[in-house]
C-alpha positions in Angstrom: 0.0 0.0 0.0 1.3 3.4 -1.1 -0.1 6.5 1.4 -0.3 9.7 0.4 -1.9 13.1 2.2 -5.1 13.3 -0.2 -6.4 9.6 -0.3 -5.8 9.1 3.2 -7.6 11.3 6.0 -6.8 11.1 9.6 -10.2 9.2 11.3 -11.8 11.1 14.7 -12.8 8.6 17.1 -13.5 7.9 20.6 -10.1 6.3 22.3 -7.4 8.1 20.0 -4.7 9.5 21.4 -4.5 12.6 19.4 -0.8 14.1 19.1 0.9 16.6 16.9 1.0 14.1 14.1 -2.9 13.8 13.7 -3.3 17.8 13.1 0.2 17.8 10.7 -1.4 15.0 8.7 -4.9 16.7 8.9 -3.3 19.9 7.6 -1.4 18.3 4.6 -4.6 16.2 3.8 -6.9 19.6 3.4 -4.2 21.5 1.5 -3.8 18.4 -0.9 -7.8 18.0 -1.5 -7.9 21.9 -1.8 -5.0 21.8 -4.5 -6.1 18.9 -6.3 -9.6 20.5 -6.8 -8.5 23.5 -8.3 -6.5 21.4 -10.8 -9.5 19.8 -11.5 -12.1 22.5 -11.2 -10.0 25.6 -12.7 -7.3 26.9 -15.2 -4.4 26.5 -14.6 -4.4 27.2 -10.8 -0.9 28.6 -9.9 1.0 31.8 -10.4 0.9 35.3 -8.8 -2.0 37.7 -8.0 -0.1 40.6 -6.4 3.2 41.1 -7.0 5.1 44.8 -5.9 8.4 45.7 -5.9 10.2 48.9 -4.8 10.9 50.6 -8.1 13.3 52.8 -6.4 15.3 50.0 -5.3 16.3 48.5 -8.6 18.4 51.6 -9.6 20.8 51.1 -6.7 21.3 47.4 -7.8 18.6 45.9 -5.3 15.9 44.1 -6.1 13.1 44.4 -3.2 9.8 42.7 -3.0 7.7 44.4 -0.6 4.0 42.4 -1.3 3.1 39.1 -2.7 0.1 36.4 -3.2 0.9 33.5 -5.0 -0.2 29.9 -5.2 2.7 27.7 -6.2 2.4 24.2 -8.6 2.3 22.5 -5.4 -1.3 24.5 -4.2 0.5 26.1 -1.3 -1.2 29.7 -1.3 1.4 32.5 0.3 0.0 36.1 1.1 3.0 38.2 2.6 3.4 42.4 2.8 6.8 43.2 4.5 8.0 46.4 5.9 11.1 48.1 4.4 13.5 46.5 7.1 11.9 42.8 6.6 11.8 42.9 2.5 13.0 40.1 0.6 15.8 41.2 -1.6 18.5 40.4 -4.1 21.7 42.0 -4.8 22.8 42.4 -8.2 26.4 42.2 -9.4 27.7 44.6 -10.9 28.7 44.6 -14.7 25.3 41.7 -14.7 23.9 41.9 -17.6 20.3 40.0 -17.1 19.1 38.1 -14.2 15.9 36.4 -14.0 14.6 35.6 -10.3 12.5 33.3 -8.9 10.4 33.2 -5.4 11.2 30.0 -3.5 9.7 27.9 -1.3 11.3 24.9 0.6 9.0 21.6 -0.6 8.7 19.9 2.9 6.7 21.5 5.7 8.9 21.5 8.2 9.3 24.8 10.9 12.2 25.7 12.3 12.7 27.4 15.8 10.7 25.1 17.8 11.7 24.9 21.0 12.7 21.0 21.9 12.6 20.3 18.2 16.8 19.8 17.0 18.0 22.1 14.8 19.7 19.9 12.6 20.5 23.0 9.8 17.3 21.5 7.5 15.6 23.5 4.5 12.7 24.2 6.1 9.3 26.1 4.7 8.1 27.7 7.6 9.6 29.4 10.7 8.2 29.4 14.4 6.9 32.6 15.4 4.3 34.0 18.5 1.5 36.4 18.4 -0.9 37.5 20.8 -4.5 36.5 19.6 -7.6 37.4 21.3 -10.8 35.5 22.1 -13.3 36.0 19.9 -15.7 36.0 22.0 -14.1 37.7 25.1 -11.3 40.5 23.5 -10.0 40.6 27.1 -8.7 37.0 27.0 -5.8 36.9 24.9 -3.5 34.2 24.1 0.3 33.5 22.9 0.0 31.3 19.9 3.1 29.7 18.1 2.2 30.2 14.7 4.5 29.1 11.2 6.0 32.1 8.9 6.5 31.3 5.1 10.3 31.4 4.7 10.0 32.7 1.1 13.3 33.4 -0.6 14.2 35.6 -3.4 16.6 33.7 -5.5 18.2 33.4 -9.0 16.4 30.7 -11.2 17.5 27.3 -11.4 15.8 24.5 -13.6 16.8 22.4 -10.1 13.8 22.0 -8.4 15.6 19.8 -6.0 14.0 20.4 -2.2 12.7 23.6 -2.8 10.0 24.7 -5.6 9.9 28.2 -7.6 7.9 30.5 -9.4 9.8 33.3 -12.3 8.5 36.5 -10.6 10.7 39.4 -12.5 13.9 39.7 -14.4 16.2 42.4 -14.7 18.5 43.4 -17.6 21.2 46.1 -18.1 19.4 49.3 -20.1 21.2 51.4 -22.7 22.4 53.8 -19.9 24.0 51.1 -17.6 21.9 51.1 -15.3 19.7 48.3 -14.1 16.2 47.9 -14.7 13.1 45.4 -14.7 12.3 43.8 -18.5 9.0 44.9 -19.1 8.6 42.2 -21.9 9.1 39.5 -19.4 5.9 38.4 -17.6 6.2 35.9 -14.6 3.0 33.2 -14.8 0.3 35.1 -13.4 -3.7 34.6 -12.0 -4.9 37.7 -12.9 -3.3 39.4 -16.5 -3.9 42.7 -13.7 -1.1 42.5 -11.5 1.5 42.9 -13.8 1.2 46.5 -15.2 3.1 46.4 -18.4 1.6 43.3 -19.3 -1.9 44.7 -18.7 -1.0 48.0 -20.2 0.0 46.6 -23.4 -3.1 44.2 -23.6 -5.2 47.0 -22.9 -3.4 48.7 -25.9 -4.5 46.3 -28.6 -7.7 46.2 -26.7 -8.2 50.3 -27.8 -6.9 49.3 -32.0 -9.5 46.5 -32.2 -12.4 48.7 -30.3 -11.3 51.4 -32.7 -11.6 49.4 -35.8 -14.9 47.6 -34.2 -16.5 51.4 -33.7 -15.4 52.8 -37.1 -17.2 49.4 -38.9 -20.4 49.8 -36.5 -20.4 53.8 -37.3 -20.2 53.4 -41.4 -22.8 49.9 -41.1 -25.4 52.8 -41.5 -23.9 53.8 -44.7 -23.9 50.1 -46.2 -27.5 50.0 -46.5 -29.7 47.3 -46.8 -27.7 43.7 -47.4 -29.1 43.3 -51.1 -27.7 46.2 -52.2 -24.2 45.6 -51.2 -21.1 45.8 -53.4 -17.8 43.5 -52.9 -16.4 45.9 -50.6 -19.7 46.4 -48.5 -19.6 43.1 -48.0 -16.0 42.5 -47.0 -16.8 45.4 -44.0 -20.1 43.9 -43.1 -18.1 40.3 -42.8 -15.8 41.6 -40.8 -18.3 43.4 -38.4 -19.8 40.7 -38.1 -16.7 38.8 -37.1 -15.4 41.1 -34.4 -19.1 41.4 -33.0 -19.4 37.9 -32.1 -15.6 38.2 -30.2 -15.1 41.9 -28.9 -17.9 41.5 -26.0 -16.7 39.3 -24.4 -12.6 40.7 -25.4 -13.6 44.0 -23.7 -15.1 41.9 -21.1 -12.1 40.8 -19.7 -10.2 44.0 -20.2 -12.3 45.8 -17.6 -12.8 43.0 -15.1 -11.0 42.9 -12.0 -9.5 39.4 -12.4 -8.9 37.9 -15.7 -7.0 34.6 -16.0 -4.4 34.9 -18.6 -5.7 31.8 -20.5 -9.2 33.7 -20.8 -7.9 36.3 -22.7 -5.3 33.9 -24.7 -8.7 32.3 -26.0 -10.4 35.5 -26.9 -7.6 36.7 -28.5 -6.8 33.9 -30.6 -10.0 33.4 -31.8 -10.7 36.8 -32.7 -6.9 36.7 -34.3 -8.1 33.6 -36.4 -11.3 34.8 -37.5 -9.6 38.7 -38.6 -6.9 36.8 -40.9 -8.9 35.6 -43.0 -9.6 39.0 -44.2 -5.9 38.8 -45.5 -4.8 36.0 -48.2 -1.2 37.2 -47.7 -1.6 36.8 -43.8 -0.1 33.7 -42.2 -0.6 33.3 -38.6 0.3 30.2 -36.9 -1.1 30.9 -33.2 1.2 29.8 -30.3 -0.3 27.2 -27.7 -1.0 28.6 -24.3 2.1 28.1 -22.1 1.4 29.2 -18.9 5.3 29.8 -17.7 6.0 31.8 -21.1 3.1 34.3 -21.1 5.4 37.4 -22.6 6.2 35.5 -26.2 2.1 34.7 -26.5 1.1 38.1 -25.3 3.9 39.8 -27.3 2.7 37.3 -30.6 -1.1 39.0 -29.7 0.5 42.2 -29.9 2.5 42.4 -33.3 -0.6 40.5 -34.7 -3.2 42.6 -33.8 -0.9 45.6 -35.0 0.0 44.3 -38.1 -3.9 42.5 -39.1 -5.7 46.2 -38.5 -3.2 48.3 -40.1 -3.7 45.5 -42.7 -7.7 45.4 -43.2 -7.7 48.8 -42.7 -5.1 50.3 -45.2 -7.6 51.2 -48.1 -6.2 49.4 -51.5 -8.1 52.5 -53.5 -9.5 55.6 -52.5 -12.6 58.1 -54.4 -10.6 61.1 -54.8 -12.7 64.3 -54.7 -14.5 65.2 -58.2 -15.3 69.1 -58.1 -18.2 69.6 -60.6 -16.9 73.4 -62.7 -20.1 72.6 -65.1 -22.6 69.8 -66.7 -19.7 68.6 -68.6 -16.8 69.4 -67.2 -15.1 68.0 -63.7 -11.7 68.9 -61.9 -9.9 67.2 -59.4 -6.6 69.4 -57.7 -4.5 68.8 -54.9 -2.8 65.8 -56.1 0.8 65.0 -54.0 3.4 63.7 -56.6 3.8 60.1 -54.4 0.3 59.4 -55.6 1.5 59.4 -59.4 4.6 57.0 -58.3 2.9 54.6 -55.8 -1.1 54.6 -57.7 -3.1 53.7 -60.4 -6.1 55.5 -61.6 -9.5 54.7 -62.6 -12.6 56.2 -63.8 -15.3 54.4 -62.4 -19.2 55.4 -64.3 -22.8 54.6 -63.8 -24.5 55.4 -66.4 -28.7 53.8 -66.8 -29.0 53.0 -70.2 -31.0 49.6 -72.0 -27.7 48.6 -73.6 -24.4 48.6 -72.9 -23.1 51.2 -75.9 -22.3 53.8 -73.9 -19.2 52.5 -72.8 -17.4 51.8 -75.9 -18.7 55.9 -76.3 -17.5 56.9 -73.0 -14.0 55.0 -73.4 -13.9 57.3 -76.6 -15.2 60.7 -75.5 -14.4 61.2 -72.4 -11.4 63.1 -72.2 -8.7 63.4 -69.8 -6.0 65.7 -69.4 -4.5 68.5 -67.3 -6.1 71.8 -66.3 -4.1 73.7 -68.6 -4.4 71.4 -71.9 -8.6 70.0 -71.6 -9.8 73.4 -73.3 -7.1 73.0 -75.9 -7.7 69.4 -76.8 -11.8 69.9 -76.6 -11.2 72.6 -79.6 -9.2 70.5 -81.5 -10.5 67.7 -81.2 -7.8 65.7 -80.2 -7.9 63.2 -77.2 -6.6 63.2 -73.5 -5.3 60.3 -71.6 -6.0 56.8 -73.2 -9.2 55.2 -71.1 -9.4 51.5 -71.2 -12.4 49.6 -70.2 -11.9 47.2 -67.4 -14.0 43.9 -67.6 -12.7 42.6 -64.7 -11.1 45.5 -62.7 -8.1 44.3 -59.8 -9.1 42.8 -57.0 -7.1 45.8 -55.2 -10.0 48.4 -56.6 -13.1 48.5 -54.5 -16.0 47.6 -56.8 -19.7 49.7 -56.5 -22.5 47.6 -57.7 -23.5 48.9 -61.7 -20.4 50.8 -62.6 -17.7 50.2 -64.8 -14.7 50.6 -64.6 -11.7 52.6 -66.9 -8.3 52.1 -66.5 -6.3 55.4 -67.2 -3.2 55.4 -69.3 -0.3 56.7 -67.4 2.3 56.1 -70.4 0.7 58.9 -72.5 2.0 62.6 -73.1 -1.2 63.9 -71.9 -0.9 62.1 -68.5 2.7 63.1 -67.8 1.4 66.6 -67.9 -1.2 65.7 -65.4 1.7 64.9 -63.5 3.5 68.0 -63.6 0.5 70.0 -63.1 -0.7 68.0 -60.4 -4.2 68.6 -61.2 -6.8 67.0 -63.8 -10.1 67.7 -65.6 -12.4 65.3 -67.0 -15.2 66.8 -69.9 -17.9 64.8 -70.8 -19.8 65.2 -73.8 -23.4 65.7 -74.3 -24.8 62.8 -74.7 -23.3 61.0 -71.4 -23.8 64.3 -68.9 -26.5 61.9 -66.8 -23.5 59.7 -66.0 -22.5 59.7 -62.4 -17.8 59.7 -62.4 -15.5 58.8 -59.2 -11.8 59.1 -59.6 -10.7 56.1 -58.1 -7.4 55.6 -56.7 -5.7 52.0 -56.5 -2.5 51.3 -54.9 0.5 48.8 -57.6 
């Protein structure tokens, strides 16, 4: 027969001689069935939920924890605050370049300092101590009580886990000035994504992109109009409303509760993650399994990811640039910046109601494009602008409107060079196609 502390309960009956055994066996029994419950019952049930350290202290080469609540793998739950005089510190070396530290705990649960117990120099996890306790029902009785300390140790980390067990808690690294400093990209395995403040902070930061993004695709829904009447690029912004409505609940959720387990929001990130890429054909994201000891390389994945995805979905591949109407025949558009002729392509994009589809051989004919300066010139003579070529199947970059067609302009052509040089353009229309509705679009190579 194999005993151990949770299969095994000490039994209560009439004619045992109780002794210091029964209640050490009794304690290790409850703190066993308490820790294998939460294995069972929760997430992954160890790591810290308050963690402080005197910030002031690392600049002189200390490191000082002054509060800390932890549960450690073994379900031992520790909640200390210490003064200034009873701190647990480390001393860094000079010329150190990065440490990482872990608290310690001895694994046994001995106490040391009892008097008539030999001190035989063991590890120990606990140290004797007295405190006055009243009666709870009588304040004036009062009683000495010998009570056991946690004899926590700051320490450097070891993958040894021989008689005592350890938890990462901070590490510190050399800056750019010398001096020392705590990583803020390292973060220790934690309860509650709160305690740690960078970690938090920068999780809160993605939070604010994707509630941006999430607001600015709820405020232009309005503008989409009914779902019948949507073009390709309608759609593509309902699809992704719809995919960030059915995960940003619950993401902003967690951001403003009080505790939020770090696997929590490792699922709500990664599924919203999944779901945003595949917005993006070029995007490739291969999402990290949770590991609870290395929580700064999946929260620092999250990060870049989110960053790069928005700026991604939401960098426009072609813009409507602003048509100022000078008559029933004539538009301008000015204001051009010379990086749009080198880095765009342009488009006329028409909607013109008409029983056949003639006009747009005739508007790829008359339709003329050229600069400011020139349009008046080439109307009188007429001679033609910038080549337009009918798209049948415009690029996948430009971002279609159900019913118009689309004309590729010429950007090879005497007349469009001028354009460039001018930085300004007018379109005229002739007579017979003045009903039709132009954009300028846009498109990036």
């Amino acid at each position: 027969m194999i005993f151990d502390n949770l299969s095994f309960k000490p039994v209560w009956a009439e004619g045992v001689m109780l002794s210091q055994q029964h209640f050490q066996h009794l304690d290790k029994h409850l703190q066993s069935e308490m820790a294998a419950r939460s294995r069972l019952s929760q997430k992954v049930p160890y790591g810290f939920y308050r963690l402080q350290f005197d910030e002031s202290a690392i600049a002189k080469g200390v490191v000082k924890l002054l509060a800390v609540s932890v549960i450690f793998k073994s379900g031992r739950l520790i909640e200390m605050s210490f003064t200034d005089s009873d701190a647990l510190t480390y001393e860094l070396d000079d010329g150190q370049q990065s440490v990482t530290l872990s608290l310690a705990l001895a694994t046994n649960h001995a106490v040391s300092d009892i008097k008539g117990y030999p001190q035989n120099g063991q590890l120990s996890a606990y140290q004797c101590e007295f405190v006055e306790l009243q009666d709870e029902h009588d304040p004036a009785r009062g009683k000495e009580v010998m009570v056991a300390k946690p004899k926590l140790m700051l320490i450097e980390s070891s993958s040894s886990q021989s008689f005592i067990e350890q938890l990462q808690c901070a590490k510190v690294i050399t800056n750019e000035q010398g001096e020392f400093a705590f990583d803020t990209h390292f973060v220790p395995s934690l309860l509650n994504v709160r305690v740690h403040a960078p970690t938090f902070s920068r999780l809160n930061s993605a939070g604010n992109i994707l509630n941006a993004k999430y607001q600015a695709l709820q405020s232009s829904r309005t503008q989409m109009g009914v779902v019948e009447d949507f073009g390709p690029s309608d759609l593509k912004q309902f699809m992704l409303l719809q995919a960030m409505s059915a995960n940003m609940p619950y993401l902003n959720h967690l951001l403003l509760s009080q505790y939020t387990h770090p696997e929590d929001m490792y699922i709500a990130m990664s599924t919203l993650l999944t779901q945003l890429a595949h917005f993006e054909a070029e995007q490739q994201i291969d999402i990290p399994p949770y590991q609870h000891d290395n929580l700064g390389q999946i929260f620092g994945y999250f990060e870049s990811q989110i960053q790069q995805l928005i700026g991604s979905i939401s960098t426009k591949r072609s813009a409507n640039l602003p048509l100022e109407k000078l008559s029933d025949s004539m538009f301008e558009v000015t204001g051009f910046e010379a990086d749009q002729f080198r880095n765009n392509e342009f488009y006329l994009a028409a909607f013109f109601e008409h029983e056949s589809t003639q006009w747009i051989e005739l508007f790829a004919d008359q339709v003329k494009v050229a600069a400011s300066s020139q349009i008046e010139m080439l109307i009188a003579s007429a001679l033609g602008g910038a080549e337009l070529t009918h798209c049948q199947r415009p690029p996948s970059k430009v971002s279609l409107k159900g019913g118009y067609e689309y004309f590729k302009i010429n950007a090879s052509s005497a007349a469009w060079a001028q354009i460039k040089q001018e930085l300004s353009l007018r379109i005229f229309v002739p007579y017979s196609l003045q009903s039709v509705q132009i954009e300028l679009v846009s498109v990036t190579k």
